[in-house]
N, C-alpha and C positions, 0 to 999 in steps of 0.2 A: 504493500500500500504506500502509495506517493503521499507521505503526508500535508506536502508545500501545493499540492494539488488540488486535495480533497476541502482542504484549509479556503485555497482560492473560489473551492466548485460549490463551498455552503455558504462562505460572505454573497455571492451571487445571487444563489438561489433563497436567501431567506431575505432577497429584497436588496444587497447593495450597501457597504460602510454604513449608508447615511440613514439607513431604517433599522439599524443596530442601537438599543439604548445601553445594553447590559450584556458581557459576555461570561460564565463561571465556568467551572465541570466541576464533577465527583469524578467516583471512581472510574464510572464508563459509561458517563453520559457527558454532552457538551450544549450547556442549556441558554438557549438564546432567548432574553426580553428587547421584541418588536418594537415598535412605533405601531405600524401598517401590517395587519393581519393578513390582511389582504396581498398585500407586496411576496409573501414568503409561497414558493412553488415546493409545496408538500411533497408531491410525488417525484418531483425530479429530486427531491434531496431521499428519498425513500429509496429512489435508483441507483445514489451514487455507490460506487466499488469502495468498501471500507465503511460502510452505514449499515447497521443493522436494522434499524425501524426508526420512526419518529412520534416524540409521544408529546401530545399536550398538553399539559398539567401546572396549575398552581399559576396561569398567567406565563409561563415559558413552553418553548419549543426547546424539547429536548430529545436531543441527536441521539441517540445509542450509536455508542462508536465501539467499546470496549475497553482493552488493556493500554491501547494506545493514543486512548482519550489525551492527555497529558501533551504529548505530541504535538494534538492537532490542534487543544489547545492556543501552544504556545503560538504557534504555524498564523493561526485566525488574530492574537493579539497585533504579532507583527503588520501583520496586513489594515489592522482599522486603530490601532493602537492602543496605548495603556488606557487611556480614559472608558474607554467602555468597557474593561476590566475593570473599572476603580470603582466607582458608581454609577448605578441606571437615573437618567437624565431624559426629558424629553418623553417620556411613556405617556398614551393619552389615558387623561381618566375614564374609569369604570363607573356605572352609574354604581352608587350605593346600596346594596341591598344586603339580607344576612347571609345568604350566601358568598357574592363577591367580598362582604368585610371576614368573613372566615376564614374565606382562602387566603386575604391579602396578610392576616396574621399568623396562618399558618407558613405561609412563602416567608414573611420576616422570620421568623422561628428556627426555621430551617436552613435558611440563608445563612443563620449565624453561623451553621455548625457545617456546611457543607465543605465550606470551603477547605477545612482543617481535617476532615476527615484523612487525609492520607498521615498527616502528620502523629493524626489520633489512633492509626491501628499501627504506622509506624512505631510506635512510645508501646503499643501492646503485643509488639512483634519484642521489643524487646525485654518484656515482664516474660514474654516465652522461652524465651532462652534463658535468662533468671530460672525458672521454675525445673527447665531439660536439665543442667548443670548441676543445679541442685540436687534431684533426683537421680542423676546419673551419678552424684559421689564426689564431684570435680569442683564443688563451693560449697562452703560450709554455710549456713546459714546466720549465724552466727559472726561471721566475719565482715571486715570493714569493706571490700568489694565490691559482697552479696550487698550490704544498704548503697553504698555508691551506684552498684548499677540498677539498682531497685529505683532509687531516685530517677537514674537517667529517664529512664519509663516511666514516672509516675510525675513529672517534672509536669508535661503538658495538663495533667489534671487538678493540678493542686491549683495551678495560675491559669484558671479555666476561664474566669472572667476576664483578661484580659485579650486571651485570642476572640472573645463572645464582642467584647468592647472594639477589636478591630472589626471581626465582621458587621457589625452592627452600623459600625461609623460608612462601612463602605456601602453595605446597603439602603442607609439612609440617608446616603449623603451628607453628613457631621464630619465636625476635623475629627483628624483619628487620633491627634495629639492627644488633645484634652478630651477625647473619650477615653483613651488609655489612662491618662492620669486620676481621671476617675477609680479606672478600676482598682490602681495601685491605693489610691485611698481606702477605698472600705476593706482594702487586704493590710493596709501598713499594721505590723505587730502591737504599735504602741495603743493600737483601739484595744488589740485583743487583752492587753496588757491590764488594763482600766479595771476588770473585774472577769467574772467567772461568766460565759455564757449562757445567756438568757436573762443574768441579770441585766437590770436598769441603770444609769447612773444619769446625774446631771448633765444638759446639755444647753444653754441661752435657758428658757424657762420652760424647756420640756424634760421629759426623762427618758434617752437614749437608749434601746435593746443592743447590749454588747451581743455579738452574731459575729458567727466564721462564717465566712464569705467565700472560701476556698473550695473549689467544685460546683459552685453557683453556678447557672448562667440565667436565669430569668432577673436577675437584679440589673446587672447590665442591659440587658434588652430591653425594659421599661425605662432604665438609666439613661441610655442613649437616644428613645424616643422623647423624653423630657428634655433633655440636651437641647433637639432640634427645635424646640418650638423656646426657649429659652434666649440661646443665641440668638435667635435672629430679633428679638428683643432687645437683648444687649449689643448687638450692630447698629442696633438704631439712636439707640440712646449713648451711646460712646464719640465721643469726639474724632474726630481723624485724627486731630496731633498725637493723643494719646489712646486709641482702639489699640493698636498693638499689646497692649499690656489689659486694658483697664476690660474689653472685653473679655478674654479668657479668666481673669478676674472674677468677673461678675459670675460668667458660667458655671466656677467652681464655688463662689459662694453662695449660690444659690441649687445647683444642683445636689450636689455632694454635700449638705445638710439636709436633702428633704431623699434624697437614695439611705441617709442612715437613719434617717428619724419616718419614713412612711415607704417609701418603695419598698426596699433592702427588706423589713419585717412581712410586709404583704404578699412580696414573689417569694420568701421564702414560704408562707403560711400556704399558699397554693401547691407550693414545691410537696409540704409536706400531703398535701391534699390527693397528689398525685402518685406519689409514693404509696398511700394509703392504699389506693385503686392498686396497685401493684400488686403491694400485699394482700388484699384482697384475692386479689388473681391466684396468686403464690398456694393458697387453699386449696384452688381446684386441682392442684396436684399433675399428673400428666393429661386432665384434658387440658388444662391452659396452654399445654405448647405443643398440644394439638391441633385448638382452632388456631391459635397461631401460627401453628405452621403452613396451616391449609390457606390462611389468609396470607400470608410475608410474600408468595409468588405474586400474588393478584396485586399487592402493592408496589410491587418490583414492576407489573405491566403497566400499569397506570403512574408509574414514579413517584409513587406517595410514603414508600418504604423507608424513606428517611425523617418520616414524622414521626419514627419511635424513638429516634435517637434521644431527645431533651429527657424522656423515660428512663432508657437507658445509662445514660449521664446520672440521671437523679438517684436511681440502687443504685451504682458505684459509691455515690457520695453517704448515701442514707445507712447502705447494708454491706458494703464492700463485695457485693459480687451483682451477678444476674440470671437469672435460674429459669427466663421466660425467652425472653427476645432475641440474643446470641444462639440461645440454645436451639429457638426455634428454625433459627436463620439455618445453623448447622443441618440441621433435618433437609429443611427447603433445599440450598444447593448440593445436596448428596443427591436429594429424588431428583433434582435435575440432571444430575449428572449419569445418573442410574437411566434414565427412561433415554437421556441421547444414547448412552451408550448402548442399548437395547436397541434402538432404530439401529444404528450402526454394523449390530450383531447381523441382524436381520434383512437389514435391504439389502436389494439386489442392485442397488446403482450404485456404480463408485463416486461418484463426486458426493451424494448424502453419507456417504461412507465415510470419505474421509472429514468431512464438515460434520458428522455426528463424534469421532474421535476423537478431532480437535475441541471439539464443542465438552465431551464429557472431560478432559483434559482440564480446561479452560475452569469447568463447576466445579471438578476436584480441588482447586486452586483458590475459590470461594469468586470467582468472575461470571454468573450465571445467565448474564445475556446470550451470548452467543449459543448457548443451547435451549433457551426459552426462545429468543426470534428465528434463531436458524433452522433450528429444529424441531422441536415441541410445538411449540404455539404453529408454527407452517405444518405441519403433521396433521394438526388435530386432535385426534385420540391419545397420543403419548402426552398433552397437556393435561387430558385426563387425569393417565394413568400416573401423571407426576405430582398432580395434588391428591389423589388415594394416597401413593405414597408417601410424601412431606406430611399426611394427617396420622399415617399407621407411623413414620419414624418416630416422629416428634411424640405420638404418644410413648413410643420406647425410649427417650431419650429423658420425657420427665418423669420416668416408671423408678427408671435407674436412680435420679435426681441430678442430672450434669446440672452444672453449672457453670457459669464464666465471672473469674475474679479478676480481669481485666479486659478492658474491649481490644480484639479482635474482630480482625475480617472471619466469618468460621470457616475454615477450611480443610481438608488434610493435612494442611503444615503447621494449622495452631488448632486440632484437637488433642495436641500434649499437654493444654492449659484447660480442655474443655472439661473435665474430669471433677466426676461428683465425691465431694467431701466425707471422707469418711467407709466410702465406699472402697473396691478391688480398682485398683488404678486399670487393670486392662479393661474389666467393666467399661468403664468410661471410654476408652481406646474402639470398642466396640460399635459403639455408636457411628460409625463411621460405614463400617461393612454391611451392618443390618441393615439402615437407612437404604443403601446404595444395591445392596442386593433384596429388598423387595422390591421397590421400584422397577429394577432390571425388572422382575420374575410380575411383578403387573403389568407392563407395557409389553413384555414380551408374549404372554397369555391373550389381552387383549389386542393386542397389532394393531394395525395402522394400514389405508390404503398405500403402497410400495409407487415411488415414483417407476416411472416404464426404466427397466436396464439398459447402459450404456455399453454401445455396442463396439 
């Protein structure tokens, strides 16, 4: 795949530089916010060599590209440049209603966290090798190392609000300065210092909730939407001789007293609200990462999959692990990879042949588009027989009780972290095969219309 090409073939076809407001990606999608809906030629970008599908969602056009999103990424900045990276500008408005304000809150949400996501399974790629090491004999746990490298991994979550404060700033358009300085505020030690968590102390003539703020990110996200409508307050009432100074000024003493004395308490009181609902969940034992898992593909088709993450984020922070939605995930990309590799087995054409091995390759690896677009969902029946299977996994997977004590992508290469507590460590190891070998032995039983053989 020519990436400088494909790069060139989507600024094109989604309308031209000049109807680009917003460019991001995740892991394997490359999500375009419009101006002109109308301007973007759907199916020629549907066509393109190196596109898996094109999916709607959340107010963006998002490319399924795959592994080499990143690429093409960069490929598209160079071409229309950094700003429509930085922040979306120019978007026409939507009329108001409770649907469009839902999604427009759930897209900010989401926004924060997308963009850090590599950096965020990066940090729990390396909690897994932490844990292999350990286990294998090779680090003591005990030793200065094991915490250095524990930290290196756990570094991105502790100072969560502040990657939430850039993304925030970028999506809303706020300096990202003094969104950052914010966050380091309601993290500097010297708050935590003042008394014992949860208690009150003095603050002008209210009484401030001392709150760790570390692992957060709904405090920022309200933080920085306050921000924006603040500043530009302060822009106006600032002098030019002295804006330079007197606005960022006002910003801070005005935001960063009411983030500690009303947001900061309130998005935590939600935080714990949602937690709750987790917990909740947690009860139902392996049906939860049941429906879960039966639901995680459908959100992956629709690209709403990453609405669990702020959940996710929150048991990290709350419970130290997560026992529903990683684990569910696990499920979900094994049955993926189980049901391509079953086409694979089974057709008679070689080119579905080799695009179902790459494909089951690709899921084993926790990358699941390319066997969901390329082959399941084009199939038909094996998209079936992939959600039977992600609903019989995932119930084997919360039967056992996996869980995950750090975010990872779930894959084959980090189910050595996926492993339930307390349990036969291969138990957990298992999870892998069983997932992947019902799936196979559903889709396989079931079948699928076979493309005509290449001759």
């Amino acid at each position: 795949m020519d990436t400088k090409k494909l790069a060139a073939d989507l600024v094109q076809k989604v309308g031209g530089k000049g109807n680009i407001s917003n460019v991001t990606h995740c892991v394997t999608r490359l999500r375009f916010v419009v101006k002109d809906a109308a301007k973007v030629d759907a199916d020629g970008i549907k066509g393109l060599d190196g596109v898996l599908d094109l999916v709607l969602s959340s107010g963006q056009h998002q490319v399924v590209i795959g592994p080499k999103v990143g690429e093409v990424y960069n490929a598209v900045v160079a071409l229309v440049g950094e700003g429509a990276a930085a922040a979306p500008a120019g978007k026409p408005k939507e009329k108001l209603t409770l649907k469009s304000a839902g999604k427009a809150v759930l897209d900010t949400i989401v926004s924060c966290f997308t963009p850090a996501i590599p950096i965020i399974a990066g940090s729990g790629m390396v909690k897994v090798l932490v844990v292999l090491l350990n286990y294998a004999g090779l680090l003591d746990s005990a030793s200065t190392t094991y915490t250095i490298l524990n930290t290196i991994g756990d570094g991105i979550f502790y100072f969560l609000p502040v990657v939430v404060a850039i993304n925030a700033a970028r999506k809303m358009n706020v300096d990202m300065f003094t969104s950052v300085a914010l966050s380091v505020i309601i993290m500097h030690p010297n708050l935590l210092a003042l008394g014992e968590t949860g208690t009150t102390v003095p603050f002008l003539c209210f009484d401030m909730p001392i709150m760790n703020y570390s692992a957060q990110a709904l405090p920022m996200i309200f933080g920085v939407w306050l921000l924006k409508y603040v500043d530009k307050v302060a822009d106006k009432v600032s002098p030019s001789i002295v804006k330079v100074f007197l606005r960022p000024m006002i910003d801070l003493l005005i935001v960063a007293p009411v983030i500690l004395l009303v947001v900061g308490p309130i998005s935590i009181s939600i935080s714990n609200v949602l937690f709750a609902a987790c917990a909740a969940m947690q009860t139902w034992g392996p049906i939860a990462v049941a429906i879960n898992a039966l639901l995680f593909p459908l959100m992956v088709l629709t690209g709403t999959h990453n609405a669990t993450i702020p959940l996710i984020v929150q048991m990290f922070a709350t419970q130290g692990y997560d026992p529903i939605f990683l684990v569910c995930g696990l499920a979900a990309n094994m049955a993926e990879a189980g049901a391509a590799c079953a086409v694979a087995v089974k057709t008679r054409n070689k080119g579905l042949r080799s695009t179902g091995f790459t494909a089951t390759l690709s899921a084993l690896l926790g990358i699941t588009e390319p066997a969901l677009y390329g082959v399941n969902l084009r199939m038909k029946r094996p998209f079936i027989s992939m959600l039977i299977g992600a609903t019989l996994g995932g119930f084997y997977c919360g039967l056992i009780g996996l869980q995950a004590p750090a975010f990872v992508t779930p894959s084959l290469l980090t189910i050595a972290i996926l492993v339930p507590q307390g349990v036969n460590y291969l138990l957990g190891l298992s999870c892998v095969p069983v997932c992947f070998a019902i799936t196979f032995a559903v889709t396989y039983i079931i079948g699928f219309e076979d493309l005509p053989a290449e001759k």
